[in-house]
N, C-alpha and C positions, 0 to 999 in steps of 0.2 A: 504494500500500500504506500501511494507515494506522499508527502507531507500535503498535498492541495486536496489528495481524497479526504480527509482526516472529515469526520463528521464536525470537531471541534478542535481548536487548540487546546494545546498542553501547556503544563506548567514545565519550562525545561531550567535547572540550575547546569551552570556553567560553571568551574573549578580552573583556574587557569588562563581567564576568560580575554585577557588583556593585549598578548603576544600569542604569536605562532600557533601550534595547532588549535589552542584556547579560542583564540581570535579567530582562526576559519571556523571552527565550530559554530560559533555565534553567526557567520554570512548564513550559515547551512543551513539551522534552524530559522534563523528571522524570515528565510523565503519561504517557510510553510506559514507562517502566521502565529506561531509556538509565543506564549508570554514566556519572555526570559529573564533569571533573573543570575546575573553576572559576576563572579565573586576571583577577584586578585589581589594581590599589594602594591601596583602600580595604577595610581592615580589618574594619571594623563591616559597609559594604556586604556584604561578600564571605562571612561567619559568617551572617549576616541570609538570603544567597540561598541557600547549605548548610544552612540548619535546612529552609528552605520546599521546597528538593529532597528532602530528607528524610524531610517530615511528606507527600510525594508518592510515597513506596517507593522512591525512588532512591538507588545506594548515591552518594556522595560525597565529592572532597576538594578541599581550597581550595591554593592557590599563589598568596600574594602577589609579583606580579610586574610589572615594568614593561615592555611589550614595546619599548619601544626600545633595549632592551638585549639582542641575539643572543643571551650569555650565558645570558639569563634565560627565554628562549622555550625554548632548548633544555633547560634545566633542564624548565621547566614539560612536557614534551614527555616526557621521561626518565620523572619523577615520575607521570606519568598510566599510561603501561607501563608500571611498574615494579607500580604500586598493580592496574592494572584489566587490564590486556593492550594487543593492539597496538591503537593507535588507529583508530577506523573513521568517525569524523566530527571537523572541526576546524573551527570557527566563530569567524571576525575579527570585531568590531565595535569593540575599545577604539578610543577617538580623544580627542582634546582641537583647542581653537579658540579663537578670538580675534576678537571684534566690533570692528574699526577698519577706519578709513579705511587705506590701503597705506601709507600716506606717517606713521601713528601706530601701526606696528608693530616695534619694534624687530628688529634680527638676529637676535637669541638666541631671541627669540620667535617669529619665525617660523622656524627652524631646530627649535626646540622640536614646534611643528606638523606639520612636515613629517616629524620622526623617529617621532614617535606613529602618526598618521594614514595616514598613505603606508606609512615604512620599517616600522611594525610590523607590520605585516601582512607585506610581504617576509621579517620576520626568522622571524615565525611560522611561515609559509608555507614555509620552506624548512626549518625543525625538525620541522613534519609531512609534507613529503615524504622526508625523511632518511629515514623511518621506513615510508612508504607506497611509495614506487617498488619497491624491495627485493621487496617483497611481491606488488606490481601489484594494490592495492587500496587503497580510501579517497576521500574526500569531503572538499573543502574551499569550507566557502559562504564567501562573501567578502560582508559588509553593507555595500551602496556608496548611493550616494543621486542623486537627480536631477541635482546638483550635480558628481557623476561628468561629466554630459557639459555642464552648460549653467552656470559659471560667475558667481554676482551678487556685488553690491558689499556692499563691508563683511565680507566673507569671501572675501579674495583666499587669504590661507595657505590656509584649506580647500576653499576650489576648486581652490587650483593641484596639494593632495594628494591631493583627489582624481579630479582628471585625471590623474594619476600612476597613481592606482592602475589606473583604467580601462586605461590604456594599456599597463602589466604586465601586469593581468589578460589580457587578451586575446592578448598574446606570446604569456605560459607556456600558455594553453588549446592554440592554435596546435602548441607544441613538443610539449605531451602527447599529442595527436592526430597527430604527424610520426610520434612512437616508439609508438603504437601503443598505448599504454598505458591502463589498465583505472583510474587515477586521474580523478576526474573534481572539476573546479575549477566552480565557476559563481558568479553574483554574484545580490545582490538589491539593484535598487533604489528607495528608499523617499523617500518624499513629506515633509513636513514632521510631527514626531510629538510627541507630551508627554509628553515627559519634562524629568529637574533639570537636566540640562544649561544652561538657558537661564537658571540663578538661580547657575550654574558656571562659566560661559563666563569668561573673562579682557575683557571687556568697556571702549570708551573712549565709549560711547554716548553722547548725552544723553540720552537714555530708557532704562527696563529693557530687555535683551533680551529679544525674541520669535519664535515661529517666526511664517515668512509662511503665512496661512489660505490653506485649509482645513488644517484641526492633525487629527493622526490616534491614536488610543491605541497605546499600542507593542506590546498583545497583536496586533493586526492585522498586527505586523511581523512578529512571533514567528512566528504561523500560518506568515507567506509563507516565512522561513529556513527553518522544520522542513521544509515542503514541499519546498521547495528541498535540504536534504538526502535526504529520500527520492527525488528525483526529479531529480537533478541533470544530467541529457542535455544539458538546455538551455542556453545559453550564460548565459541573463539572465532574470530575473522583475520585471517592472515590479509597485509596490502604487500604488495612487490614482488616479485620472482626473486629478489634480495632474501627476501624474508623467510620467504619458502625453500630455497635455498639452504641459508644457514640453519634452520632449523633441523631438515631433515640430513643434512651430513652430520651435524652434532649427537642426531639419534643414533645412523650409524659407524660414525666413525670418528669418535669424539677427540682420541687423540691425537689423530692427524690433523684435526681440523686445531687445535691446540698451538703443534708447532708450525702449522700454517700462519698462523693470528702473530704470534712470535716472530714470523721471519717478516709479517709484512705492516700487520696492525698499528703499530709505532708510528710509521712515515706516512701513511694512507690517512692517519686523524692530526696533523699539522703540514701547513703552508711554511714555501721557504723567505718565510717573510718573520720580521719579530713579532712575538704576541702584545696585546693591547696589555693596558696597565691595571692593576690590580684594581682601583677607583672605578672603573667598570662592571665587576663583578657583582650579579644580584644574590650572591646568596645569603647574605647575612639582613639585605636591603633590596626594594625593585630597583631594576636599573630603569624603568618606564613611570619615574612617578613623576617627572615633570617634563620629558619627554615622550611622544607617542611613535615606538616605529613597525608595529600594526603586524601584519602576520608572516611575513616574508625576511628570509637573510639575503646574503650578499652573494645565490649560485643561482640565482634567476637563468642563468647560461646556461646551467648545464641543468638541471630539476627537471623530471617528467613530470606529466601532468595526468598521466593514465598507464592501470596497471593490469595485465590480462591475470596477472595470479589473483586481485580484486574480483574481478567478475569469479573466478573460477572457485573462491571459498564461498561467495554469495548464493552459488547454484550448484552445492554438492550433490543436491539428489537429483538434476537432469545429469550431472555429469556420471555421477553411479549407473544411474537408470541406461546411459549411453552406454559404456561401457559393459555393460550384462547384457545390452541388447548385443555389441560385438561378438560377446563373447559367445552370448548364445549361437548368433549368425556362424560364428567360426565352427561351434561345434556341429551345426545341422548340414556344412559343407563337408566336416570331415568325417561324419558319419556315412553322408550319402558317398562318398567317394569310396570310405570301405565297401 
């Protein structure tokens, strides 16, 4: 069902809602008509994605918010019923990171990581079921990334949050489906994308950060979320042949894929250029609170914008149903031919 069938809009919260994926989120829903209600730490960001829902027919309100703070989820949670009614979609993506070797990340900082990236989604997650179990209704997409299952170097905090989250994620689906319940959780995840993050990052590089190629624009991520809110059965939405990729060489052949990542992963996530200065970094602070630089990084050149492994997770059971029908086909050929 596409956002314009919708008998009525939804209430959709936004998590991240300021920059990059956050920020196309909000394009995606505002073109169904969805009341949204927008919650980041960046200021200018967060005004900047409320004019553009806006100037798209969607009612809207902003909540500056830190989700590592339970307090603050549940606030933003409150705020959104209070403004629009009960909530009927709830999309995590905030996160923050750190480009260092393990051994050049301090405590605080990776503690930092872990409360963002990992716990805020927990704290979230558990302010929108406060409000959805009750009901026995609601959608919470959770924005996870390849990195979810297959861990590289130079971002140990955000793989080890998000191995975290995977690993939650999958619990609570588990206990929702024990109780029986009409709540449905599902994850999406995404491949390397451009957006400012990688000009945000808390960074010890000797080069600029970068994402590892193939770089994908963040509307392509948007598409696969909303999808994934209308259609959330499915456990998991892979975006990119990137993604699909590395997942499945990690199932089979983990260690090679290891010293693969080893011999290449290093120099594929930094430019031969110097990195920006530490005063840029949002993770302690937004870098977007008095600046607005909206959903897009600096590989506009290179980014696709369309991804056949996308279509091909969205429509597992024609792709099944195909395949059984070959199969079958192949076997009715080689029977006849006996």
């Amino acid at each position: 069902m596409t956002p314009r069938a919708r008998s009525k809009p939804r209430t959709v919260v936004i998590t991240g809602a300021s920059a990059g994926v956050g920020r196309a989120c909000v394009r995606a829903f505002a073109t169904g008509g969805d009341r949204l209600v927008l919650v980041a730490r960046g200021r200018a960001g967060l005004h900047a994605a409320a004019a553009e829902a806006q100037a798209a027919g969607s009612p809207v309100r902003v909540v500056l918010a830190d989700v590592a703070d339970p307090a603050a989820c549940e606030v933003a949670a409150a705020r959104a019923e209070a403004e629009f009614g009960p909530v009927d979609v709830w999309v995590n993506d905030a996160f923050v990171s750190v480009f260092a070797p393990f051994t050049e990340i301090g405590p605080e900082e990776f503690r930092r990581v872990t409360e963002v990236t990992y716990l805020g989604y927990v704290n979230a997650t558990r302010a929108a079921l406060t409000r959805m179990l009750p009901r026995d209704h609601g959608t919470i997409v959770q924005v996870g990334s390849a990195i979810a299952y297959r861990g590289i170097p130079l971002q140990t905090a955000y793989s080890g949050a998000k191995h975290a989250l995977q690993g939650w994620h999958e619990a609570l689906r588990c206990e929702l489906l024990a109780r029986g319940s009409h709540v449905r959780v599902t994850m999406v995840q995404l491949p390397a994308v451009n957006t400012p993050q990688f000009d945000w990052v808390l960074s010890r590089l000797r080069g600029r950060a970068r994402p590892v190629p193939p770089v994908h624009q963040p509307e392509l991520a948007a598409r696969a979320v909303r999808y994934a809110a209308d259609h959330p059965g499915r456990r998991e939405y892979w975006v990119g042949a990137s993604t699909a990729a590395t997942l499945l060489a990690n199932a089979v052949a983990p260690g090679l894929l290891d010293r693969y990542l080893a011999r290449t992963a290093l120099d594929a996530q930094q430019e031969d250029r110097p990195p920006r200065g530490p005063d840029t970094a949002n993770l302690w602070a937004p870098a977007d609170d008095t600046e607005d630089h909206g959903a897009h990084g600096r590989f506009d050149a290179e980014a696709r914008e369309h991804s056949a492994q996308l279509w091909a997770s969205q429509h597992h059971g024609l792709l099944t149903a195909g395949a059984a029908g070959l199969l079958g086909a192949a076997a009715g050929v080689l029977v006849r031919g006996r």
